[in-house]
C-alpha positions in Angstrom: 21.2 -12.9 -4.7 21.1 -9.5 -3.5 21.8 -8.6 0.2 18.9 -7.2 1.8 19.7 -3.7 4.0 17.4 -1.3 5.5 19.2 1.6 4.0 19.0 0.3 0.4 16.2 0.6 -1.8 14.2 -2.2 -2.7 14.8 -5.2 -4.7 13.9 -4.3 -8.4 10.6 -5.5 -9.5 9.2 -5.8 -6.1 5.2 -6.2 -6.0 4.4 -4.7 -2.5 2.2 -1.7 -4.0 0.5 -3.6 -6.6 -0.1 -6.2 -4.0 -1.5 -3.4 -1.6 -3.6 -2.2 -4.0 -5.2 -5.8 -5.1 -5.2 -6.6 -1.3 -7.3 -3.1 -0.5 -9.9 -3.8 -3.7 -10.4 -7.7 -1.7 -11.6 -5.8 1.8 -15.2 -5.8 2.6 -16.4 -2.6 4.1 -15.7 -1.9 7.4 -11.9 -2.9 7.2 -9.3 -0.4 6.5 -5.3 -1.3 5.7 -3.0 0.6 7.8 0.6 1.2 6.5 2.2 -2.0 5.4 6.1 -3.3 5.6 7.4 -5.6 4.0 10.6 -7.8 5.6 13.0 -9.9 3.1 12.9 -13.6 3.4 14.8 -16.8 2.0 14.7 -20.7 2.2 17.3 -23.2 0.5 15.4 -22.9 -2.6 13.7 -19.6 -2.8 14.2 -15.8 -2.5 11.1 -13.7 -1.3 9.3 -11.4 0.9 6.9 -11.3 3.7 4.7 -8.3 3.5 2.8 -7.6 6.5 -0.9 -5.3 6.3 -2.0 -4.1 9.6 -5.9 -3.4 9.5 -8.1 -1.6 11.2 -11.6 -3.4 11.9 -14.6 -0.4 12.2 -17.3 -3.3 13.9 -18.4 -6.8 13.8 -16.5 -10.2 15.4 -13.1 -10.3 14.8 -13.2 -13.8 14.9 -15.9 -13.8 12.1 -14.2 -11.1 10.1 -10.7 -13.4 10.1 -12.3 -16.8 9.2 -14.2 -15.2 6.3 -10.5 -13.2 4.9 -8.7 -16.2 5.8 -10.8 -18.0 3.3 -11.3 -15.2 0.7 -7.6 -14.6 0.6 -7.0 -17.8 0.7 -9.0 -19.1 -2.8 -7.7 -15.8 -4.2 -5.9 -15.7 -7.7 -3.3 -13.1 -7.5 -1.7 -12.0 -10.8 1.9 -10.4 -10.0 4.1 -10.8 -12.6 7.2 -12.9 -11.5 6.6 -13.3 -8.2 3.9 -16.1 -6.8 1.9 -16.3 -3.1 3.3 -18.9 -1.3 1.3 -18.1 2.3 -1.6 -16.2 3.1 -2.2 -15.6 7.3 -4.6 -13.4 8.9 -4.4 -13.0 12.4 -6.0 -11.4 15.1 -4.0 -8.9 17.4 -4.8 -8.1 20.9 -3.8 -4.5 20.8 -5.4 -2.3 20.3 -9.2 -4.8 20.1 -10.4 -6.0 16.9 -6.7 -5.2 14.8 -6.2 -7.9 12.4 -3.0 -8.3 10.5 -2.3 -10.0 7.2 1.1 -11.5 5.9 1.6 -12.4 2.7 4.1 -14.5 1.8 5.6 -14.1 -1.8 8.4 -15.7 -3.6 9.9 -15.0 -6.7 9.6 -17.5 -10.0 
């Protein structure tokens, strides 16, 4: 397993842009993707990463908006070649009114 350090690239093969660009192409209109990160994690039995999307919401409920990603996101097939979505979240954020942010949850096969 390789250490994980801020000042070291990232892990070969990781799918953070292909995911950001599948994830983008899955927003309905109104909702923009601010820039992502992406944080290292690890259980007993796997290695993976949590990527986080903060998004911008232009109108409508946040409430609404959430449920209806939540769900979307949720039923989703995502097609990333060695790695697998483990967790989809979506959760609303206070500041600034009507930010939502998404983590994603991916491990490796």
């Amino acid at each position: 397993m390789t250490r994980w350090s801020p000042a070291q690239s990232r892990r070969p093969g990781c799918p953070h842009r292909r995911l950001r660009h599948l994830l983008a192409d899955a927003m309905p209109p109104g909702l923009s993707l601010g820039a992502s990160t992406f944080r290292p994690w690890a259980s007993a039995n796997f290695v993976g990463a949590r990527h986080i999307f903060p998004c911008a919401l232009a109108d409508g409920e946040a409430k609404a908006v959430s449920a209806a990603i939540q769900n979307e996101l949720g039923n989703a097939e995502w097609t990333l070649p060695g790695h697998v979505v483990a967790d989809v979240v979506v959760v609303e954020c206070s500041n600034p009114p009507g930010a939502l942010q998404i983590e994603i949850l991916m491990v490796e096969e």
